[in-house]
Backbone as numpy.savetxt, mean C-alpha at the origin, in Angstrom:
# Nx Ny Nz CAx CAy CAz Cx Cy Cz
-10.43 -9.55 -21.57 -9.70 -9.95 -20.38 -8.42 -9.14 -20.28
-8.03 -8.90 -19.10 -6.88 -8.37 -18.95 -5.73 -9.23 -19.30
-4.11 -8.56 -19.48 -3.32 -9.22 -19.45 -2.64 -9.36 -18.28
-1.48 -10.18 -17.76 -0.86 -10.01 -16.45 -0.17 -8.57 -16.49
0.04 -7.83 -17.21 0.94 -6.68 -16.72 -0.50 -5.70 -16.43
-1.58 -5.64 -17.09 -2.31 -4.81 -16.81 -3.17 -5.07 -15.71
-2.94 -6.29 -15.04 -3.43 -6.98 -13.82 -2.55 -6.46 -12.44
-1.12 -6.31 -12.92 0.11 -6.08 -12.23 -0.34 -4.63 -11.81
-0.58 -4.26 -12.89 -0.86 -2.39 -12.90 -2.03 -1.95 -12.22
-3.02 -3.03 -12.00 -4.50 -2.88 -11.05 -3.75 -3.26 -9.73
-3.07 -4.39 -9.51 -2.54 -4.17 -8.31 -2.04 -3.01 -7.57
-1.13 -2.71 -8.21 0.10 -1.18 -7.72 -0.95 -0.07 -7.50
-1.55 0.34 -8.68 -2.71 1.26 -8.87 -3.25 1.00 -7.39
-3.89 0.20 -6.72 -5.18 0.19 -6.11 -4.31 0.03 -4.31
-2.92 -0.94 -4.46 -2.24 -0.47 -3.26 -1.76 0.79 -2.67
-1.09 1.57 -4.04 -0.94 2.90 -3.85 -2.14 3.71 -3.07
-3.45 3.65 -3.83 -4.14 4.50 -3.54 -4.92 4.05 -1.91
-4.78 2.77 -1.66 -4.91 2.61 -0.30 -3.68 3.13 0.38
-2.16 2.66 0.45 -1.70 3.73 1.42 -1.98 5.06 0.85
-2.27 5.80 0.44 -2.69 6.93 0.18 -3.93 8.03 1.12
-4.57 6.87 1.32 -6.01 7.02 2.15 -5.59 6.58 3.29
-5.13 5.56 3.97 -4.85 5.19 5.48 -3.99 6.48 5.54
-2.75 6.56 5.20 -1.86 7.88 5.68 -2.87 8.79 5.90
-3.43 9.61 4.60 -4.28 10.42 5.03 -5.37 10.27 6.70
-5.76 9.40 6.20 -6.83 8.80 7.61 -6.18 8.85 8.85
-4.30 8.69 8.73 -3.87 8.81 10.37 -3.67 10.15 10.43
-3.23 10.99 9.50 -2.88 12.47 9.62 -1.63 12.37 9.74
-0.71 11.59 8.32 0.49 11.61 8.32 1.10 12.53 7.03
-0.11 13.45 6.73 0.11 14.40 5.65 -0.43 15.18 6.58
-0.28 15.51 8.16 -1.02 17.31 8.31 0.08 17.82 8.88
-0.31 18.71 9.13 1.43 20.00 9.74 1.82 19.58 10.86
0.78 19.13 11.44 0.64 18.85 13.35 1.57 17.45 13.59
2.25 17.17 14.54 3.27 16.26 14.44 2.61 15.03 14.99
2.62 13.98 14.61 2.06 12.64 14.87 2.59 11.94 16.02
2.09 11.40 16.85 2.19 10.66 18.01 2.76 9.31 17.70
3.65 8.70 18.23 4.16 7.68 18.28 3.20 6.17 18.05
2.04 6.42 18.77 1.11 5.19 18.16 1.12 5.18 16.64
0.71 6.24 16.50 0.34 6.78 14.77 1.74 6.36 13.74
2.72 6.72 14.35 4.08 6.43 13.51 4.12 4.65 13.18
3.85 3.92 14.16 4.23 2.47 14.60 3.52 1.64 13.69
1.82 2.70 13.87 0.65 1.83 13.01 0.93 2.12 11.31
1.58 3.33 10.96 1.34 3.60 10.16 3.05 2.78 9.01
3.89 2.31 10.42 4.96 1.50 9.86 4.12 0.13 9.61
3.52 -0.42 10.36 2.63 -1.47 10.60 1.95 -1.51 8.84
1.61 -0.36 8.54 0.58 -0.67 7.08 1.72 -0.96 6.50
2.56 -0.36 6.08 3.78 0.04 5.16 4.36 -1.11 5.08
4.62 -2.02 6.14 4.87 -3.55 6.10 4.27 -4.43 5.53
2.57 -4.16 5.68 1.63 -5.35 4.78 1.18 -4.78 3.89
1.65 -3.98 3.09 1.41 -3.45 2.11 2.62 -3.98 1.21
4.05 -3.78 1.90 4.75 -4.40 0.65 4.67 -5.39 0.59
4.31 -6.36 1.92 3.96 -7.76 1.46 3.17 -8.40 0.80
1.92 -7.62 0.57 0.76 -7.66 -0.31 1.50 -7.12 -1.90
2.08 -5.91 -2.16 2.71 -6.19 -3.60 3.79 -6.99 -3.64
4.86 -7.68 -2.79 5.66 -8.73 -3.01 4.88 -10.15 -3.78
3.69 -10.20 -2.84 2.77 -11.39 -3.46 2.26 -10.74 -4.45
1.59 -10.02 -4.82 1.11 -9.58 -6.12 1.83 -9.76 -7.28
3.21 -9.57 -6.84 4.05 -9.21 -8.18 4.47 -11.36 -8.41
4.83 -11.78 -7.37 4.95 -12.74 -7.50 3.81 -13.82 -8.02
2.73 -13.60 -7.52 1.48 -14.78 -8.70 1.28 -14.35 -9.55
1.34 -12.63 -9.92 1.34 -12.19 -11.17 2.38 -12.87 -12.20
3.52 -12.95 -11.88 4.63 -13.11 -12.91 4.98 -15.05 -13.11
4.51 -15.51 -11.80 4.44 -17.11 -11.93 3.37 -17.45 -12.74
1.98 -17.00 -12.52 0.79 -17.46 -12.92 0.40 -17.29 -14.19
């Protein structure tokens, strides 16, 4: 079984690598300059993403 920090560390690990892939997926890593939808949505992830590791870190460290 895992422990909570190495549970903590599957969290981070696996959020990272999702924003990693959505950015990629909007084309917020290409040369070409991004359109304002694209900026908004891509603030939009960046928001439920830290709220998803805010909770992570938090049932991790209560539980």
């Amino acid at each position: 079984m895992l422990g909570k920090i190495e549970i903590l560390a599957v969290i981070l690990i696996l959020i990272l690598l999702f924003y990693f892939v959505i950015s990629f997926g909007a084309g917020a890593f290409s040369k070409k300059e991004t359109n304002l939808r694209t900026k908004k949505y891509l603030k939009s992830v960046n928001i439920l993403l830290a709220i998803i590791t805010v909770v992570g870190v938090l049932l991790t460290l209560f539980l």
